[in-house]
VEXKOLTI-922178 format. One record per atom (N, C-alpha, C): x, y, z. Coordinates in steps of 0.05 Angstrom, whole numbers, padded with zeros to 5 digits, always signed. Atoms other than C-alpha are relative to their C-alpha. Example, Ala and Ser with C-alpha at 12.3 -4.5 7.8 and 13.67 -1.06 7.14 Angstrom:
+00018-00024+00000 +00246-00090+00156 +00018+00024+00000 -00016-00024-00001 +00273-00021+00143 -00015+00022+00014 
# end
This chain:
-00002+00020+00022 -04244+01633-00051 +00023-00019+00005 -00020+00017-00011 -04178+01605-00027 +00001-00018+00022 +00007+00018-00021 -04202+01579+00033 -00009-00022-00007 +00016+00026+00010 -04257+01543-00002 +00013-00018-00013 -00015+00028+00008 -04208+01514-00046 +00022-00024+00015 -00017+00019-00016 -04162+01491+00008 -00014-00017+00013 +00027+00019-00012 -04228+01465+00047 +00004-00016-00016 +00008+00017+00021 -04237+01429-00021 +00028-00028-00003 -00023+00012+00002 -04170+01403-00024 +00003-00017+00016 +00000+00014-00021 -04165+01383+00047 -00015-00027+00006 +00010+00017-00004 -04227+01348+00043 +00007-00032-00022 -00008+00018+00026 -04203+01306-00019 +00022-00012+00008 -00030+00020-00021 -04134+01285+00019 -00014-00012+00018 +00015+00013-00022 -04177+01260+00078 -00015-00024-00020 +00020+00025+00018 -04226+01214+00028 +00021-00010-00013 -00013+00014+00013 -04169+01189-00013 +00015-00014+00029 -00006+00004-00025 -04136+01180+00058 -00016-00031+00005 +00025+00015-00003 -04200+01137+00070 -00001-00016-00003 +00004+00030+00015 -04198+01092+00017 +00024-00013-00011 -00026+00018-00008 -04123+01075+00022 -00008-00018+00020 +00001+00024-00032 -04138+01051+00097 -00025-00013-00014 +00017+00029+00007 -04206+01008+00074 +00007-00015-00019 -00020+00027+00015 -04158+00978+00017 +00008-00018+00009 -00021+00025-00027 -04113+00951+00071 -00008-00009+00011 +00016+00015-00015 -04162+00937+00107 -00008-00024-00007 +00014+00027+00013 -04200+00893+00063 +00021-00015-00010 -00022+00019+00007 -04131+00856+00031 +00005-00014+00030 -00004+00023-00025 -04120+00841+00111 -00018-00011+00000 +00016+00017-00010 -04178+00810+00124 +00001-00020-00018 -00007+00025+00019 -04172+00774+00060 +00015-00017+00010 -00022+00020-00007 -04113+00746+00075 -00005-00016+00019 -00004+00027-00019 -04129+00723+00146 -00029-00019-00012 +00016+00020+00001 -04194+00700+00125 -00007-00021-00029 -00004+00014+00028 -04177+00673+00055 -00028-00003-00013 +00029+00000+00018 -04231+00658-00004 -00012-00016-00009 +00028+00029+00019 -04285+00615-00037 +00021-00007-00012 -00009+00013+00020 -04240+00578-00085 -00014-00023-00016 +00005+00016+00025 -04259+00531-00147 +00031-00017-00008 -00020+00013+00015 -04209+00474-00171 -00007-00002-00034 -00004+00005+00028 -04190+00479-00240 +00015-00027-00011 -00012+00017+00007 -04184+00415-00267 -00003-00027+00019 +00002+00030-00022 -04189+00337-00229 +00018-00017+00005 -00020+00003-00011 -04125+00324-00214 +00010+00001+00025 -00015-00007-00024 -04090+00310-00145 +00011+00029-00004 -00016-00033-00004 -04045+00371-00166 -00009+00012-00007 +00016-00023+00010 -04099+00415-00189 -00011+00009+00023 +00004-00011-00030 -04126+00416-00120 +00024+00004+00021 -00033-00010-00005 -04058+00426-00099 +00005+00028+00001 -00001-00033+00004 -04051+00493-00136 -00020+00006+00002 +00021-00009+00002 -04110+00509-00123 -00005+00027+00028 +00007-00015-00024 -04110+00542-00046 +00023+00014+00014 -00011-00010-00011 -04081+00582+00000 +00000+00007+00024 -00001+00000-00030 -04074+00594+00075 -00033+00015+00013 +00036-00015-00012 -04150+00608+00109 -00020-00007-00023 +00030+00006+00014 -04189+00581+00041 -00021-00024-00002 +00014+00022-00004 -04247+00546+00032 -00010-00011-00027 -00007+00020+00030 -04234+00498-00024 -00035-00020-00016 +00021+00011+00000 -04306+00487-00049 -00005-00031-00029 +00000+00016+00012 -04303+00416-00081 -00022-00015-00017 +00027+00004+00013 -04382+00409-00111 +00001-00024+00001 +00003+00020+00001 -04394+00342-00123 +00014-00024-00033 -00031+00011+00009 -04328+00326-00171 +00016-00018+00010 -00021+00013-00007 -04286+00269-00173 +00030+00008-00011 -00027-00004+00010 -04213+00281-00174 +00022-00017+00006 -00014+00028+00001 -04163+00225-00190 +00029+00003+00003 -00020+00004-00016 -04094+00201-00165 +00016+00017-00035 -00012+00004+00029 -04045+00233-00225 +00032-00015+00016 -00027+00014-00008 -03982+00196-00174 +00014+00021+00019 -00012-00021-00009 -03977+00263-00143 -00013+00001+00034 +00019+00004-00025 -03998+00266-00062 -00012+00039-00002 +00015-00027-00004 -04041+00340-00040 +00018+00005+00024 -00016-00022-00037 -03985+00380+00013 -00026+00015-00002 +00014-00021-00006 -04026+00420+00053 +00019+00008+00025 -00020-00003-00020 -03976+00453+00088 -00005+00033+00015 +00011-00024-00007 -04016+00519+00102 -00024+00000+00026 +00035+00001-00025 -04075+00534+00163 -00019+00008-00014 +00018-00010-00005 -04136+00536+00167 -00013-00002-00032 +00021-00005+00017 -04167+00516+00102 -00022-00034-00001 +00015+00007-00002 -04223+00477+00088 -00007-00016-00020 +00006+00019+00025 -04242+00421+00033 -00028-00004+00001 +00035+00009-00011 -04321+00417+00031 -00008-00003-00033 +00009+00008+00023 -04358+00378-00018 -00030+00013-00002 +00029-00006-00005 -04435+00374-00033 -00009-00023+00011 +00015+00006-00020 -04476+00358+00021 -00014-00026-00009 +00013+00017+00011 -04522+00317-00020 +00015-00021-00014 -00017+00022+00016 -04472+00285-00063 +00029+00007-00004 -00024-00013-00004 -04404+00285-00044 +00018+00002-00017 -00026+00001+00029 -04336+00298-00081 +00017-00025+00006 -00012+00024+00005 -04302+00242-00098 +00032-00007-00004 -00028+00004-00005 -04221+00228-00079 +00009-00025-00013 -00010+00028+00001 -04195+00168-00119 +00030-00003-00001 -00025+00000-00006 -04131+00141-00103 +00014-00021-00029 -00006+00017+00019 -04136+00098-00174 +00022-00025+00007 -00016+00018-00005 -04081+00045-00132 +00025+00013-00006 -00026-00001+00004 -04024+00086-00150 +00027+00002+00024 -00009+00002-00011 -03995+00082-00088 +00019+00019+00022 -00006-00019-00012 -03987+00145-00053 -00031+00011+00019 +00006-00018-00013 -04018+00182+00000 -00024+00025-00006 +00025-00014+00021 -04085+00226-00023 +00006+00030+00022 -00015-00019-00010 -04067+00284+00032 +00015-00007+00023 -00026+00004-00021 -04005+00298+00076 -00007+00027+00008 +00004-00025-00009 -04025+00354+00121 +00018-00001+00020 -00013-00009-00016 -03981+00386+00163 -00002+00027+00020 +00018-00018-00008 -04019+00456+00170 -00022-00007+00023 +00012+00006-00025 -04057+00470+00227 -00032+00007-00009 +00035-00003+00009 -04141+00458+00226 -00004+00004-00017 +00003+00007+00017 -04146+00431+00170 -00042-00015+00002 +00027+00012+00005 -04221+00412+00148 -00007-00020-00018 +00013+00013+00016 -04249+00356+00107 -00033-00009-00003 +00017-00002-00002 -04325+00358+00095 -00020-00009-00027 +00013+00009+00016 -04372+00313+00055 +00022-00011-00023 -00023+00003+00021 -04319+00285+00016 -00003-00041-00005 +00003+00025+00003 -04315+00206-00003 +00030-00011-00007 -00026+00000+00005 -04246+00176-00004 +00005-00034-00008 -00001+00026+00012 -04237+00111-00047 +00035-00008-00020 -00022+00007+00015 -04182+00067-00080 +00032+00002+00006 -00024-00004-00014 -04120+00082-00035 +00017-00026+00004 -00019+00023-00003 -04061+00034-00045 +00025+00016+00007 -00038-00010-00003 -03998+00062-00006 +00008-00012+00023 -00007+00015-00016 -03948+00039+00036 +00013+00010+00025 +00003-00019-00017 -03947+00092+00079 -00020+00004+00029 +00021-00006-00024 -03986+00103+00150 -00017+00029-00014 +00020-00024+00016 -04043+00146+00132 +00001-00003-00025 +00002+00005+00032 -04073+00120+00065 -00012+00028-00016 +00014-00030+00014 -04118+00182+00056 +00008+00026+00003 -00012-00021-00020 -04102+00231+00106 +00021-00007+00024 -00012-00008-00017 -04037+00240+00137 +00009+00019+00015 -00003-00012-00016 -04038+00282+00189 +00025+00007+00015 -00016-00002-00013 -03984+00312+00226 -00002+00036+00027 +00010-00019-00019 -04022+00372+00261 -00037+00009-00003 +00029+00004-00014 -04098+00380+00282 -00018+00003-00032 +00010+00005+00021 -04153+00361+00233 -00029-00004+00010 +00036+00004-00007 -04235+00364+00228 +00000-00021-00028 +00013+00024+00029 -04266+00304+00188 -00030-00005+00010 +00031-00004-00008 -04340+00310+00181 -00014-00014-00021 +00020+00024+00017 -04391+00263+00143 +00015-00002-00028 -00016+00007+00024 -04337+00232+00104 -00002-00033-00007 -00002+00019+00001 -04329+00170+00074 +00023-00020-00008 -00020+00015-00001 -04278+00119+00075 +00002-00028-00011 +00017+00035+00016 -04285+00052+00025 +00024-00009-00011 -00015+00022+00018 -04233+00001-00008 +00027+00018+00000 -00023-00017+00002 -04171+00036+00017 +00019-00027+00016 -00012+00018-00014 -04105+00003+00034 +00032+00014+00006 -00025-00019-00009 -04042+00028+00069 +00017-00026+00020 -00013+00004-00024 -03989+00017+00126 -00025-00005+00021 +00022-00001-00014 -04031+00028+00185 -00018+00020+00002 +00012-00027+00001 -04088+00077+00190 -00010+00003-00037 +00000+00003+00034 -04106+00059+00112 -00020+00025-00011 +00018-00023+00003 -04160+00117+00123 +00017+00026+00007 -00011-00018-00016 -04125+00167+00172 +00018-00006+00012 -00021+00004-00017 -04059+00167+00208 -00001+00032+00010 -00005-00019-00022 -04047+00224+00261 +00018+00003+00013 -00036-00005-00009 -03974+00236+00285 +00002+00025+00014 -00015-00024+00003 -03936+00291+00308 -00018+00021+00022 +00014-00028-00004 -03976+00359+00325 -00036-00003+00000 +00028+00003+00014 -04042+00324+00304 -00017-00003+00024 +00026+00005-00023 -04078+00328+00371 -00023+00019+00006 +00023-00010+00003 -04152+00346+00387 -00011+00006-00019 +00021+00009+00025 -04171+00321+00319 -00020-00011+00004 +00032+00010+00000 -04243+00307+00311 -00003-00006-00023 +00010+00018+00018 -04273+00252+00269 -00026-00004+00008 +00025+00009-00002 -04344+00247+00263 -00018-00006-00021 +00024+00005+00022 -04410+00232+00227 +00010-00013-00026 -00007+00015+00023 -04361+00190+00181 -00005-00025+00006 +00007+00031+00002 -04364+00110+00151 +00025-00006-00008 -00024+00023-00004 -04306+00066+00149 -00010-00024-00011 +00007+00024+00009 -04314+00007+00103 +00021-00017-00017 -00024+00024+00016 -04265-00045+00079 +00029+00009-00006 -00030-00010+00004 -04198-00003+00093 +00013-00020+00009 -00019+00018-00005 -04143-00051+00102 +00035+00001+00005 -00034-00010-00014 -04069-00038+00143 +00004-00024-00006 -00007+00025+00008 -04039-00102+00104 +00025+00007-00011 -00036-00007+00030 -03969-00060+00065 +00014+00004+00027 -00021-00008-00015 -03917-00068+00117 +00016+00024-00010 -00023-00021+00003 -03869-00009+00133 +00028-00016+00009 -00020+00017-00004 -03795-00017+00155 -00008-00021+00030 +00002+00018-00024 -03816-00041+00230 -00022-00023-00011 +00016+00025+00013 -03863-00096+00191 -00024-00005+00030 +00020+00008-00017 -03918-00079+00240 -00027+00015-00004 +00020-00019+00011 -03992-00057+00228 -00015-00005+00025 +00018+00008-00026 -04038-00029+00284 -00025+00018-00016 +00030-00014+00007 -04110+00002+00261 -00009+00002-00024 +00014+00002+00028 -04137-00017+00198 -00019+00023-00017 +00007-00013+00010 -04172+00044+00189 +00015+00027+00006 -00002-00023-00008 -04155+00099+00235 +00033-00016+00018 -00016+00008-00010 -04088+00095+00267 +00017+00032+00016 -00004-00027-00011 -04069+00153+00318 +00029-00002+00031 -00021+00003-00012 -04004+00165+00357 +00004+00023+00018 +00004-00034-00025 -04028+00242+00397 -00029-00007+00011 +00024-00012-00019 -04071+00263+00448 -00023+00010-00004 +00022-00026+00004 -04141+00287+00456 -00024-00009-00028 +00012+00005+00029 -04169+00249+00394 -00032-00004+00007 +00029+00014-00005 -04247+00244+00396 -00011-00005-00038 +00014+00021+00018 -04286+00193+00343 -00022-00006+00011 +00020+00001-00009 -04361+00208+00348 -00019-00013-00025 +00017-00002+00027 -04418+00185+00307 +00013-00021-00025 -00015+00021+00022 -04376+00137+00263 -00012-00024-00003 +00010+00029-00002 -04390+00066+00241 +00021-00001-00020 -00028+00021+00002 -04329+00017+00224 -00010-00026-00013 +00020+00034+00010 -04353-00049+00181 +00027-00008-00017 -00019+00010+00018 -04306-00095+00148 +00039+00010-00001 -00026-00001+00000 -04239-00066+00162 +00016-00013+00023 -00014+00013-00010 -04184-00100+00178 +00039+00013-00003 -00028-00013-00006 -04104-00093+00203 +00021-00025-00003 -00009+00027+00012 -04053-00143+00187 +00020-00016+00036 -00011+00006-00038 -04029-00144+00273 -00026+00002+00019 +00032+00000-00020 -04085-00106+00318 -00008+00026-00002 +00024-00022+00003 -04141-00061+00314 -00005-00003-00022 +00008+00005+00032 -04174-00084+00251 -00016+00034-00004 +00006-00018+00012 -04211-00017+00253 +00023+00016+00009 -00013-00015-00003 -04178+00027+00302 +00022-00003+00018 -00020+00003-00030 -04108+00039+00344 -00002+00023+00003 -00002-00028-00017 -04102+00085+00401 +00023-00004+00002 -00029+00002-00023 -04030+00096+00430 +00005+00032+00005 -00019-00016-00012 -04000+00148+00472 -00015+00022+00008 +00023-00035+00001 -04061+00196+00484 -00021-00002+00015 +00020+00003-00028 -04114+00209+00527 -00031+00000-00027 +00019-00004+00024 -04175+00190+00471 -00026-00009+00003 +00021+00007+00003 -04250+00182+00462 -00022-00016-00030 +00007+00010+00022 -04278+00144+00426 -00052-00009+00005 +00029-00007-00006 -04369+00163+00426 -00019-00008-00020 +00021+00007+00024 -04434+00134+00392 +00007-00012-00023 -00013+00013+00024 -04396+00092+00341 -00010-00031+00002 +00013+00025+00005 -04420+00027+00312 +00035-00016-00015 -00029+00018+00010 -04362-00037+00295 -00014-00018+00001 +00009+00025+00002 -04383-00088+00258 +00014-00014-00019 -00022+00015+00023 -04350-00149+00223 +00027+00014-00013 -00026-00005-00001 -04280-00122+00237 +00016-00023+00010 -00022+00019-00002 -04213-00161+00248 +00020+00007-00004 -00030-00007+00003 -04148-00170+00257 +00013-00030+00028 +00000+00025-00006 -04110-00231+00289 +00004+00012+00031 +00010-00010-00030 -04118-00183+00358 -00018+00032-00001 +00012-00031+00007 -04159-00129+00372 -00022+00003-00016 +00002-00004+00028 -04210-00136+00323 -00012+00022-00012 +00014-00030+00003 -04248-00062+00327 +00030+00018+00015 -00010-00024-00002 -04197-00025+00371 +00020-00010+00022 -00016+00005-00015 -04135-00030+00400 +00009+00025+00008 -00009-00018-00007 -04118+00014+00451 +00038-00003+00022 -00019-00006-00014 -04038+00022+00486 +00014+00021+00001 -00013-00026-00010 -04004+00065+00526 -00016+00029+00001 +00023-00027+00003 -04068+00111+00528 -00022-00001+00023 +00024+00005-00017 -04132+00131+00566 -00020-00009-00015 +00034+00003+00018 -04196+00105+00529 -00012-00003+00011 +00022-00004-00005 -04259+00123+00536 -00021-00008-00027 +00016+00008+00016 -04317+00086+00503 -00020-00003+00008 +00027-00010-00008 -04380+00111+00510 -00027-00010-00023 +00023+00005+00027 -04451+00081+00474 +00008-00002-00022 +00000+00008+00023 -04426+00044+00427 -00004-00029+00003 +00015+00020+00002 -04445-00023+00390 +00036-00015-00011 -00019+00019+00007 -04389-00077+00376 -00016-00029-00015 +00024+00036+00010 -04430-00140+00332 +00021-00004-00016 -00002+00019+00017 -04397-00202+00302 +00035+00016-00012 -00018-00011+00012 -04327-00167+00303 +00021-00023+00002 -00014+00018-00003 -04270-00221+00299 +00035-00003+00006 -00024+00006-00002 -04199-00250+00320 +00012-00024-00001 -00018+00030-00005 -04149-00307+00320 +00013-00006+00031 -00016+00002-00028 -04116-00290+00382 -00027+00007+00024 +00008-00009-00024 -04134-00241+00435 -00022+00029-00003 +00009-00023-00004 -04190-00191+00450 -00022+00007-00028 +00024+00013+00029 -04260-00210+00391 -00004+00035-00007 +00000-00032+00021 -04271-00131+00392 +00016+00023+00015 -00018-00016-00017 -04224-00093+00449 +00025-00004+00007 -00030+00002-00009 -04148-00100+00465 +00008+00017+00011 -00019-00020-00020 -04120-00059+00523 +00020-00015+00011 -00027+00002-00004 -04052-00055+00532 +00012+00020+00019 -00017-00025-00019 -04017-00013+00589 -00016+00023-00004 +00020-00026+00002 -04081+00034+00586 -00020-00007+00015 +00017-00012-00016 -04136+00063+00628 -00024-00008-00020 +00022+00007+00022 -04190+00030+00594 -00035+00011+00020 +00017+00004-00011 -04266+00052+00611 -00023+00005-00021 +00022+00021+00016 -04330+00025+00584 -00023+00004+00008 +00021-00014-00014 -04397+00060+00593 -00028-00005-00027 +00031+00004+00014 -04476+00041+00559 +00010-00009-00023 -00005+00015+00029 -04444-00005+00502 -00016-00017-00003 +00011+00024+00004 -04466-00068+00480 +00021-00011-00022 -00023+00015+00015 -04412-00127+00455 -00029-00026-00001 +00023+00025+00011 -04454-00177+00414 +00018-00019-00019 -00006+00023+00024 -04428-00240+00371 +00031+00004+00002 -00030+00006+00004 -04350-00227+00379 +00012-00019+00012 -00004+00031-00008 -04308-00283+00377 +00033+00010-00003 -00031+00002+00000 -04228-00291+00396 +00003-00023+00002 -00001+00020+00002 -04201-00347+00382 +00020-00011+00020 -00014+00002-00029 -04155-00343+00447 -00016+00005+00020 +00023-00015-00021 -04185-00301+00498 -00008+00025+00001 +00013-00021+00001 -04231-00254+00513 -00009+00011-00022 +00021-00002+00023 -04292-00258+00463 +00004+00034-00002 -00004-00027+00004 -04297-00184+00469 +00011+00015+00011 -00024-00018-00003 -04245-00156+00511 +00018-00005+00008 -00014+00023-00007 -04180-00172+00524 +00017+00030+00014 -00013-00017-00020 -04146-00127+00588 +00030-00007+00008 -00032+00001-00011 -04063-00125+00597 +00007+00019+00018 -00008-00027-00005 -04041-00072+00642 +00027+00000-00001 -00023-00002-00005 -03972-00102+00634 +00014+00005+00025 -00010+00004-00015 -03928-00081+00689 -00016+00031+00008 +00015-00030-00003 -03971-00008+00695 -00035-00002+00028 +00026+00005-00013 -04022+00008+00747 -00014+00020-00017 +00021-00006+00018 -04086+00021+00705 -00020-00014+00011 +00019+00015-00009 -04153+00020+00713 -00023-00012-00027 +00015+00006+00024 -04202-00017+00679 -00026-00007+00007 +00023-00004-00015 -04279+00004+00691 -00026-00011-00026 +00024+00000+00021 -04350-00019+00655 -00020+00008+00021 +00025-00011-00023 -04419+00008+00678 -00017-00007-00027 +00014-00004+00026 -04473+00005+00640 -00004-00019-00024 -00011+00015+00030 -04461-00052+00580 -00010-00025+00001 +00016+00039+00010 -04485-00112+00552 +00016-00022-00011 -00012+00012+00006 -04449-00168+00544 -00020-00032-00020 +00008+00027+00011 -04476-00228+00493 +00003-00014-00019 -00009+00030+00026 -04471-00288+00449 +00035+00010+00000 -00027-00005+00009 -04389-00273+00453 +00010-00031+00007 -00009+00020-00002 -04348-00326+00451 +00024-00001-00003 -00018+00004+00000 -04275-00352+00460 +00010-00026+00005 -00013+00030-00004 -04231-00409+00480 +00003+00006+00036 -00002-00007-00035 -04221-00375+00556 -00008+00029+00005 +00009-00034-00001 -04258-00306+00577 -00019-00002-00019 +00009-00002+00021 -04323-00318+00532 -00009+00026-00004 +00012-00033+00017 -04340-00236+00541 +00033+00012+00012 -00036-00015-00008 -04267-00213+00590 +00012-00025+00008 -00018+00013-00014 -04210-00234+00595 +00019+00027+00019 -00007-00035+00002 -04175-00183+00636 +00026-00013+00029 -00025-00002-00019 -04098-00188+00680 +00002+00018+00031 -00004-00027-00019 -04116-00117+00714 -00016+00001+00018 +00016-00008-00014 -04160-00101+00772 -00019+00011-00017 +00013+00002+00019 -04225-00096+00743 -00024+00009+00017 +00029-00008-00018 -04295-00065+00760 -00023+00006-00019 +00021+00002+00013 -04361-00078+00735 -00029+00004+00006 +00016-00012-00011 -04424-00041+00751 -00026-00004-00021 +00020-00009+00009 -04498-00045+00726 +00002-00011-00034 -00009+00008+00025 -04479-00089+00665 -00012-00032-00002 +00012+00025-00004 -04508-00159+00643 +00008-00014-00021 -00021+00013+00017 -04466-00212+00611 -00022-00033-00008 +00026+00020+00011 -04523-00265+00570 +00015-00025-00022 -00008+00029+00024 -04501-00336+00533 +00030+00013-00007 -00029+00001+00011 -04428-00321+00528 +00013-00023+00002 -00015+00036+00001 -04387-00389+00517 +00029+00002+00005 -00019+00004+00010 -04320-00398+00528 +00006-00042+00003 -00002+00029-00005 -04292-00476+00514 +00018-00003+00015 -00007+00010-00019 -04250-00484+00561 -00006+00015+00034 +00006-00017-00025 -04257-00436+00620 -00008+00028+00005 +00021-00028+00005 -04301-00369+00639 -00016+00004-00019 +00005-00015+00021 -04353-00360+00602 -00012+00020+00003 +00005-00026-00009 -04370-00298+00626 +00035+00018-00002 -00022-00006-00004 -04305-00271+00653 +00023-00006+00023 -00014+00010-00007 -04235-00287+00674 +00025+00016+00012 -00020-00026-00012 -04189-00244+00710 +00016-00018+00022 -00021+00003-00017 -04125-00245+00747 +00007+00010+00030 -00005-00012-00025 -04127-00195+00799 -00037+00002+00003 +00025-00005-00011 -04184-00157+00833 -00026+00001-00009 +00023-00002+00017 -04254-00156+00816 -00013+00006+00012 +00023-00001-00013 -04313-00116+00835 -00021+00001-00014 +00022+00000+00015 -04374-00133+00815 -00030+00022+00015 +00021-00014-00013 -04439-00087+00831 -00033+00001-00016 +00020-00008+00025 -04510-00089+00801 -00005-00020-00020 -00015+00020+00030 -04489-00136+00747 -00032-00030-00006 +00007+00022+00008 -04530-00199+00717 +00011-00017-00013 -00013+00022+00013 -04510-00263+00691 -00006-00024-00004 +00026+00018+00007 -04556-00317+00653 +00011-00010-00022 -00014+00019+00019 -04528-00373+00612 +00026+00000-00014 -00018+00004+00010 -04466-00364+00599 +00019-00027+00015 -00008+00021+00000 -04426-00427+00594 +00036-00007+00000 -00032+00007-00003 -04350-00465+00597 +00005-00019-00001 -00007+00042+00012 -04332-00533+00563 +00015-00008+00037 -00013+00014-00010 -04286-00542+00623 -00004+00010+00031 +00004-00009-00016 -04287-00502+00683 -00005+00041+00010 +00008-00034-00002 -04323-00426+00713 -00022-00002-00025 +00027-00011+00010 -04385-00421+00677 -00006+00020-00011 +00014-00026-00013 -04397-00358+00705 +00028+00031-00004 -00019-00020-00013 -04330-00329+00736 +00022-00021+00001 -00017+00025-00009 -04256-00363+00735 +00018+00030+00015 -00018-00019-00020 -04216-00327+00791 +00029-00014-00004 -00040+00018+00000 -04133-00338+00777 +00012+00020+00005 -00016+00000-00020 -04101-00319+00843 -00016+00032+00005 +00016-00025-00006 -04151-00264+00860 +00003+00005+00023 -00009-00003-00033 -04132-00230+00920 -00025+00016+00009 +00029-00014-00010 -04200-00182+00924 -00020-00012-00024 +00016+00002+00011 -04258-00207+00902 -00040+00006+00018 +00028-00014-00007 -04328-00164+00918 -00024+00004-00012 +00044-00002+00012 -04408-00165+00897 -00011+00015+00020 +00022-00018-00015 -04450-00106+00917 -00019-00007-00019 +00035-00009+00016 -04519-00114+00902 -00012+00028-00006 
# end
């Protein structure tokens, strides 16, 4: 009988044993993998207090309005997701702050709609300062420093932007350096890819009416830019970076100066199955305008369509850098005084290529060579 009761006993310390350790267990896993959450309330600071490190902040299809307060997210790994069908709604009412400041690492934003942003800050919606997912979001009547949508700083590299819209954000509120580069998106790390997007109507109050690159090795895939501006640049200025721009559409994007929808500056520019349609600079280079500055850089197209662009010199390139152009066909580009095709300084190889009506009030038609030391055509 004693036995049995110590059997009994024994076995009763072992099962309580048991369900200590799957307590701890389950509170760890909680923790790393945090929980469904609900915001109480539609307030910036209600989704504020609302989360905690690893959750997934489920936003339904709620709007929640500026109360003057910005959203820290200064935790990892959590997640903002709206509804699919009808997203949640971010308004920035104009009060002149910031809608989030993330600093936490993999950060999510998903189905979300981000309107009304007046600050004078880089990064009108989302400022970033370490890695971020943005997935079929939307971006409308926002206005900031630069980046009136997104700014990206710091820690923020191998952020992904995709399947979002960009519409009428505007980099016009000087900071102290009184300079604005990317009217929507404005990114200063490495590694950035921008797939799937489309850019319309935004503008920057310097260059990249939609987007600036600087300092990073970035892609930019399948994205549409239309009726953008900025008095250079008027879709995307890239310096001091690698860009890559792959199948995308550039139509009717605009400038005053230099570069109707591209601006490279001291960067590795290359240019693969696009098409540049209707952009106009009102200097040079209808739709791209190539510096490499004092930097050896290369600057490659394959693949792309060049037409109706127009300028005052360079009616589709204008370009300083050694330059190479493969399997690409440049149609009715104008410039009024010289190239209307393209105008380059140094090398040029051409390969593949076509070239059918494009025109030049003054001189080069076609091609203006100034002081070309290689100049090559493979068929």
């Amino acid at each position: 009988m004693f036995r049995i009761f110590k059997n009994y006993e024994s076995k009763n310390k072992h099962l309580l044993a048991l369900f200590v350790l799957t307590v701890i267990i389950t509170l760890m896993i909680s923790s790393v993998n945090g929980a469904n959450v609900t915001v109480s309330g539609n307030s910036f600071t209600d989704v504020e207090n609302s989360f905690n490190s690893g959750d997934i902040v489920n936003l339904g299809s709620n709007t929640y309005f500026s109360d003057g307060n910005r959203i820290d997210v200064d935790v990892n790994n959590v997640a903002f997701i709206g509804n699919k069908n009808n997203h949640a709604v971010f308004d920035g009412r104009g009060n002149g702050v910031t809608i989030f400041d993330v600093s936490g690492r993999n950060v999510t934003f998903k189905y979300i709609d981000f309107k009304n942003v007046k600050s004078h800050s880089s990064g009108g919606c989302i400022k970033a300062t370490n890695t971020i997912y943005v997935d079929n979001c939307l971006f409308k009547d926002n206005e900031a420093e630069s980046g009136s949508a997104i700014g990206l700083f710091e820690d923020g590299e191998n952020s992904v932007i995709e399947n979002s819209i960009f519409i009428n954000n505007h980099g016009v509120n000087p900071g102290s350096d009184n300079y604005i580069e990317g009217g929507a998106i404005d990114t200063h790390v490495t590694n950035i890819s921008i797939r799937n997007c489309s850019f319309e109507n935004n503008f920057a109050l310097n260059r990249g009416g939609a987007i600036s690159l600087a300092f990073g090795t970035d892609q930019v895939i399948d994205c549409i830019f239309k009726n953008n501006s900025a008095p250079s640049a008027g879709a995307i200025y890239s310096r001091n970076s690698t860009a890559t721009i792959i199948n995308c559409t550039f139509e009717d994007n605009n400038v005053t100066l230099d570069g109707g929808a591209v601006f490279s500056r001291a960067s590795n520019l290359s240019i693969t199955n696009s098409k540049f349609i209707s952009n106009i600079a009102g200097d040079t280079g209808g739709a791209i305008y190539h510096d490499p500055v004092d930097f050896i850089v290369s600057f490659n197209i394959s693949g792309s369509t060049f037409k109706d662009n127009n300028a005052d010199t360079g009616g589709a390139i204008y370009s300083f850098g050694s330059t190479i152009i493969d399997n690409s066909d440049f149609l009715n580009n104008c410039a009024i005084r010289s190239a209307g095709a393209i105008r380059t300084g140094e090398d040029l190889k051409l390969a593949r290529s076509t070239f059918s009506g494009n025109i030049a009030g003054n001189s080069g038609g076609t091609l203006y060579l100034d002081c070309v030391k290689n100049f090559r055509v493979n068929k």
